[in-house]
N, C-alpha and C positions, 0 to 999 in steps of 0.2 A: 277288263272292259274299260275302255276308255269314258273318261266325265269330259261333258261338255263343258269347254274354256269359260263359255260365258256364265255358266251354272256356279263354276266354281268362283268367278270378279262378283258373282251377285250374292252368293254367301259368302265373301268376306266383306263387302260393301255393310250385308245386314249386321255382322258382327262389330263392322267401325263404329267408336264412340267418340273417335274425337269431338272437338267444340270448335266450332269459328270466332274467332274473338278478331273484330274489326279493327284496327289502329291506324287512324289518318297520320302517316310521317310526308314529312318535306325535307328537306334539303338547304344549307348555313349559303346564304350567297357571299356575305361578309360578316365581319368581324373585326371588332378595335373598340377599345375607350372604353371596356365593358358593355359593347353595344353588340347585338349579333342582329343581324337581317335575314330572314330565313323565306323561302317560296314555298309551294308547294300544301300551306294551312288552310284552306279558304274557309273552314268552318270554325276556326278556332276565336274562341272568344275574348274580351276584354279581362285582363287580371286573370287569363287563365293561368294555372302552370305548364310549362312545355318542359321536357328532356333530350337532353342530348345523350348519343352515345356511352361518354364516359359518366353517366350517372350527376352531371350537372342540370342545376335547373334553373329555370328564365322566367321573368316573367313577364305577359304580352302587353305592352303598352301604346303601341298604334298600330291599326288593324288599314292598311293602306290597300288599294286596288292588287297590287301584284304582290305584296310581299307584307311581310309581318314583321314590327321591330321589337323584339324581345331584349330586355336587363335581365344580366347573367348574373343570379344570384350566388356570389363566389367570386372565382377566379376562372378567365377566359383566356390561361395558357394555355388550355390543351382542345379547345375547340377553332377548330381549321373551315374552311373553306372547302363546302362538298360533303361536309359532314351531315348526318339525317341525326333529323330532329323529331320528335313525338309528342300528339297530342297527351295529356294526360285527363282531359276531360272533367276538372276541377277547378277552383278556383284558387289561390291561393289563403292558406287554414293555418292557422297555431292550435296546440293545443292547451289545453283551459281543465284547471281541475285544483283540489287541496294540494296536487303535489306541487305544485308551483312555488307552495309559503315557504319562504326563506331559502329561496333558491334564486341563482342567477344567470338569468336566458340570454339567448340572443333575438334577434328578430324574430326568428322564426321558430321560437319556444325550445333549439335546446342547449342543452344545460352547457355552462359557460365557466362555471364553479370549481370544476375537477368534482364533484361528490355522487357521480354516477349517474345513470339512466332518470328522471324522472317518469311517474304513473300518471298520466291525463286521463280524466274522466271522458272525456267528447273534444271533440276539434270545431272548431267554429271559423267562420269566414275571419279575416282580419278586417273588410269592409263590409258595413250591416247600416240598413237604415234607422236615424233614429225615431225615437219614440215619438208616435202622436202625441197632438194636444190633450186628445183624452183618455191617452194611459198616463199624461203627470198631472199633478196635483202640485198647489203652493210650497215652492219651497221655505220652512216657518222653523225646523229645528238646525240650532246651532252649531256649528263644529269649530270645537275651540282648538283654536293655533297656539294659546298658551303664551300668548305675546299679546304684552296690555296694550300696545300702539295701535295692534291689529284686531282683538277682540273687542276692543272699546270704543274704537274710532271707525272701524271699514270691517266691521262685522262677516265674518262669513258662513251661511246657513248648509247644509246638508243640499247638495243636489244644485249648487250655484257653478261658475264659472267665474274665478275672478285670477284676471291676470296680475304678476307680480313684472316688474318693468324696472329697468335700471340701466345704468352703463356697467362695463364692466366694474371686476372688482367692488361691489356696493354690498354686498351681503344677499342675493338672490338665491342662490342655491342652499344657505342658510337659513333663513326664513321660512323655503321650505324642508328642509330635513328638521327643524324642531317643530313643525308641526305634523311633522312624522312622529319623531318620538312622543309628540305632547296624546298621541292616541292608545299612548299604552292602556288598557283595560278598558278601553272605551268599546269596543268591540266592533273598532270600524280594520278593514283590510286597507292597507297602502302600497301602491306603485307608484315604484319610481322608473322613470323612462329616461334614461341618459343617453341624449344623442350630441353625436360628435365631441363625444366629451375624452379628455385623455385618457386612460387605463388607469393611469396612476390614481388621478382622481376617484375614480368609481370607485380604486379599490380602499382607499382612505376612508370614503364614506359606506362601504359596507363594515367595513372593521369599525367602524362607529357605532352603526344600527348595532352590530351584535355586540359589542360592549354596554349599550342601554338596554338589550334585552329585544330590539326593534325588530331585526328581521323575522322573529315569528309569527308576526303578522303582514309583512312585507314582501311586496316581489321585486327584484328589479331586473329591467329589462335592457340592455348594453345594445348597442350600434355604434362603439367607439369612431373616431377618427381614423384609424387606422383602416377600416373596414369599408369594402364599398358603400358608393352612392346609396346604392339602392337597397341597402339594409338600412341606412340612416334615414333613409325615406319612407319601408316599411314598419317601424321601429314605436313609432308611437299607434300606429293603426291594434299591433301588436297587441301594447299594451292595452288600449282601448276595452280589445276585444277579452281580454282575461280578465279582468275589471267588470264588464256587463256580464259575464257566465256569474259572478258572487250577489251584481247586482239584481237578477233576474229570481236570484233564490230569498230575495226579501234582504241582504244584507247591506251596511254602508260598505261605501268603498270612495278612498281618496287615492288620485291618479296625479302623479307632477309630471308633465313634457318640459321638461330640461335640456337644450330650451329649443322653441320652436322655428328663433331666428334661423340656428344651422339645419332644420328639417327644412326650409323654405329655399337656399342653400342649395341641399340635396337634391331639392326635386328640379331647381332652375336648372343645377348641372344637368341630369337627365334627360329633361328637357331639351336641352337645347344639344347632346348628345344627338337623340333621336330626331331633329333637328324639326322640332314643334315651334311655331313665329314666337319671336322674341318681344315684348311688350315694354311696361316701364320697368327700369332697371334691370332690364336683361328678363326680368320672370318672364314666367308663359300668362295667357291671357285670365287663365284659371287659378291662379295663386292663392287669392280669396277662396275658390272651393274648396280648395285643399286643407285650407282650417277650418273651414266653417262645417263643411260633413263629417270633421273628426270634434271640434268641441260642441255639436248640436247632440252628439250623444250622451252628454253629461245631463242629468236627471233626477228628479224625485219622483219617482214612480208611484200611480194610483194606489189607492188598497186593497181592490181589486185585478192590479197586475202583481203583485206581493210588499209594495212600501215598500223599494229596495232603494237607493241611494248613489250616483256616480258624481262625486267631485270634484271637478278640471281644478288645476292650479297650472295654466301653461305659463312659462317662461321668455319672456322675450326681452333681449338684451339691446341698448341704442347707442347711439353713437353720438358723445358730444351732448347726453341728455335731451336729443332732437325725436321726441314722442308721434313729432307729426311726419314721418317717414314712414314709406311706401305701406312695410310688413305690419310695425308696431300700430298705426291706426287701421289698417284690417283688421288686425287681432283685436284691438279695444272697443269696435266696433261691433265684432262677436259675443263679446264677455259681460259677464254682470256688472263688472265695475274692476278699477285696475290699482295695485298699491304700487306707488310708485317709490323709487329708492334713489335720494340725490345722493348723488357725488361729491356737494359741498357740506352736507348735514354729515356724510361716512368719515369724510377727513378731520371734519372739525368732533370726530367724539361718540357723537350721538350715533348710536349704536341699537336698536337697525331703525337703518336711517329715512325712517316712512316721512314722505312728505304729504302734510294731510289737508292743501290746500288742493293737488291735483290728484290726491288718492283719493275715492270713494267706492262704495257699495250700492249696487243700486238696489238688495234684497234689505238693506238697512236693518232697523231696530226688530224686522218682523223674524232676524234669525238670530236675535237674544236673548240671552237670561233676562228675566221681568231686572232682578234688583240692577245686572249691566246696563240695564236699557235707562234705568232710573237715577244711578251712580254719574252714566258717562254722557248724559245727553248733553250738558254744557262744555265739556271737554273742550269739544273739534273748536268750538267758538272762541274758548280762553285762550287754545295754544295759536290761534291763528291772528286771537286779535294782540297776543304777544311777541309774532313774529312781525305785525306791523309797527307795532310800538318801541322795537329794539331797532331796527330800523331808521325810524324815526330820533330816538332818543342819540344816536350818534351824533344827528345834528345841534338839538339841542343844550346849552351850557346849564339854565335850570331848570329843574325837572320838579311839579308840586307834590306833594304827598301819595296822591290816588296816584297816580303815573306809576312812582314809585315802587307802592304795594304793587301792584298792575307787573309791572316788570319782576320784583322780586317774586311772587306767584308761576308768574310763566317759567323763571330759570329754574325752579322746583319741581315744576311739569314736567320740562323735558329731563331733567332729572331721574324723576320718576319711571318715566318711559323709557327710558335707557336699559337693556335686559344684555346680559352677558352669555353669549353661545353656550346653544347644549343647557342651557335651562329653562326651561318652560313652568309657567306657573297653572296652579287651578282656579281656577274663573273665582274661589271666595278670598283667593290671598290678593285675586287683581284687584277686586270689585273692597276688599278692605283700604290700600295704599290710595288709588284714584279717589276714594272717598273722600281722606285726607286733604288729595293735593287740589282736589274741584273747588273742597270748603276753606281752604285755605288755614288747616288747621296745624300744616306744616311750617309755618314764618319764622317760627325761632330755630329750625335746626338748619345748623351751619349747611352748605350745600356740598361742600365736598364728608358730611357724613351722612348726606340722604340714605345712600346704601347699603351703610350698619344700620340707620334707624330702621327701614326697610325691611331686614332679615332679623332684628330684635321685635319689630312689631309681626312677622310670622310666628316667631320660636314662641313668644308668649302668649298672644292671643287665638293662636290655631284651635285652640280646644275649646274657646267661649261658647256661649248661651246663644250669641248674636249671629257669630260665623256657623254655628253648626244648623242655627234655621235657617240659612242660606244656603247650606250645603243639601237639607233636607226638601226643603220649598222651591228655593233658585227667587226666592220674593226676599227683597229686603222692608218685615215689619215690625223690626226694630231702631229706627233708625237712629230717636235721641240717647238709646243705649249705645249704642256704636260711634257714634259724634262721642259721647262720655269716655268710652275706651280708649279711644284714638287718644284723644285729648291727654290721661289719664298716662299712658304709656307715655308720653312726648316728654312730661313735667318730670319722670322716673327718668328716660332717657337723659335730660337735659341734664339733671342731678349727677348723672353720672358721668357724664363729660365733663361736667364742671370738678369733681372729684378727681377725673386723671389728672386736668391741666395744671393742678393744683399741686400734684405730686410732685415734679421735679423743681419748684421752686420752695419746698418744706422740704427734699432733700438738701439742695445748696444751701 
């Protein structure tokens, strides 16, 4: 008995399970400079991801009437002309989670290290809006850099933004890696964000981190030189967004974009790649947006969004010390306040070379230690009214007494300030030395032995009555005790100089 044809297409129809899965592809009309231009997307959206053929991915950066201009994350040797391209219907994600601590990514979260696959908790956009006005709260708690120039002078609190600015060569990228390591047991997370920065470098400064112990709290995220544009451009968004997943669970988190000059760079190339109008200095007209939606996400988050913490330290390098150029006052103009690093203070010595008449804080004394805030308020005033008076004093033949003191004081100061890489102090051995050098109770020690006196006034007094209610309170309310120890140490010390000098002239 023959079955009816159509009986038998209609029970295999009932038996089909397949699934229809829609996938909008288009077609590569060009390609070059890491740019592809693709037809055929009409729905595809801004910062989406697109695929090509061979498993490359792009991302969409102008959405124009007839075509779509896509940055080829990667290399665009093997993507031709004709070739079909695919929506992926996302936006572009890093993934964010513990496994990240002490591991080193690329842009796009992965691992860069050679030490195998990292585990992400969730993926998150690389671009997210930031936090309203009424999920922060005042930023009021401290995060010590461990650098008495900078905790005492240009204060930086939890949840600020404060730019570090320099020409090259000034000590930038130092200033912030010791206040990386100055976070050990503090229980804040650090990223570091190294764009455009050589190999070599990155890799000097993690074998750093892990000889202090640093990178187990540390991430860092590479978009070398070597690497496309558009990894150097995605690069701090990156880190951004692994930094707010710690931040959202109530934790601190300090972030350094190192630096953001060559991120601004990256995007003008791009830019003008995809041939967006050219503005001043070449950038597109949006340049300002570009930092300003990535450092508005640094925060002190309410206490009912969890108290969590994001810390900008971005990086931006000048030329010629010329502050007021295009990128650098964008950036300063975003930021809470900027330490700036001359190029005449780095040569002549003083080491790091903060200058404290154009560096400032604007969150100031409200993200101190009570006894820093009480210690260092006269500081910024002596060292600045000693840099007019030395100044000054060239001109002059004679100089009267006050002057004198005046000047001998100040050469003490900066002295004092002077911190030697890779060591960072804690806020009671700064707030013991500054004490000193404020009250001027340093005048008889020679100035090339400030820095024994220094590390003989830690070694002995670390364990006082004085220093440990500082350490316990963060209040200094001992103060004529501590005037008395200083003091007291200075006259031992002297004693004991006077004792060497004396040596070699009782041997002859």
């Amino acid at each position: 008995m023959k079955q009816d044809t159509g009986a038998i297409l209609r029970e295999q129809l009932a038996r089909f399970a397949g699934k229809v899965s829609p996938k909008e592809t288009g077609y590569v009309l060009e390609v070059g400079d890491g740019i592809a231009r693709a037809g055929g997307l009409e729905d595809c959206m801004l910062n989406e991801l697109v695929e090509f053929e061979d498993g490359t991915k792009a991302l969409a950066m102008n959405l124009e009437e007839h075509f779509v201009s896509l940055v080829v994350l990667g290399s665009d040797s093997d993507i031709y002309e004709g070739q079909r391209v695919s929506r992926t219907g996302r936006v572009v994600e890093v993934g964010v989670g513990e496994g990240l601590l002490g591991r080193v990514v690329d842009a796009l979260g992965n691992p860069a290290d050679g030490k195998g696959d990292i585990s992400y908790q969730e993926y998150l956009p690389l671009e997210s809006p930031a936090p309203g006005i009424l999920d922060r709260r005042a930023v009021n708690r401290p995060l010590q850099t461990g650098i008495k120039a900078v905790d005492s002078m240009i204060p930086i609190g939890k949840g600020q933004r404060e730019l570090i600015i320099g020409d090259r060569q000034t000590g930038k990228t130092t200033l912030a890696i010791d206040t990386i390591l100055n976070q050990k047991g503090k229980d804040v997370i650090c990223i570091y964000v190294a764009i455009g920065q050589k190999n070599s470098l990155v890799s000097r400064l993690v074998s750093k981190l892990e000889e202090q112990g640093a990178m187990e709290y540390s991430i860092v995220v590479t978009a070398s030189a070597s690497q496309p544009a558009a990894l150097q451009y995605l690069s701090p968004y990156a880190g951004c967004a692994m930094g707010e997943y710690f931040m959202k669970q109530g934790k601190d988190v300090l972030i350094v974009y190192d630096d953001l000059s060559r991120h601004a760079v990256a995007y003008r190339e791009l830019s003008l790649l995809i041939r967006r109008p050219p503005g001043r200095e070449a950038y597109p007209g949006d340049v300002f947006y570009l930092h300003s939606r990535l450092l508005e996400r640094a925060a002190q988050l309410s206490d009912e969004k969890g108290g969590g913490s994001l810390t900008a330290l971005p990086v931006i390098e000048t030329q010629g010390g010329d502050v007021s150029a295009y990128i650098p006052t964008n950036v300063i103009s975003i930021t809470d306040g900027q330490i700036f690093l001359e190029t005449e203070l780095f040569h002549s010595g003083v080491v790091p070379a903060v200058n404290p008449g154009i560096s400032v804080s604007r969150v100031g004394g409200a993200a101190q230690v009570p006894a820093m805030k009480k210690v260092a308020g006269s500081l910024k005033l002596l060292y600045a009214q000693y840099l007019d008076l030395k100044s000054f004093a060239k001109f002059g033949s004679e100089l009267d007494q006050d002057t004198k003191r005046r000047l001998a004081q100040g050469e003490r100061i900066v002295e004092v300030l002077k911190q030697p890489e890779g060591y960072p102090l804690s806020v009671e051995h700064q707030i013991l030395i500054l004490y000193g050098a404020v009250h001027d109770l340093l005048r008889d020690i020679p100035l090339d032995r400030i820095a024994d006196f220094e590390q003989s006034l830690f070694d002995s007094c670390s364990d006082s009555e004085v220093i440990q209610g500082i350490v316990k309170t963060g209040k200094l309310t001992q103060e004529e005790q501590l005037k008395q120890l200083i003091e007291a140490h200075v006259q031992q010390f002297m004693q004991e100089e006077s004792w060497k000098t004396e040596m070699p002239s009782k041997t002859e």
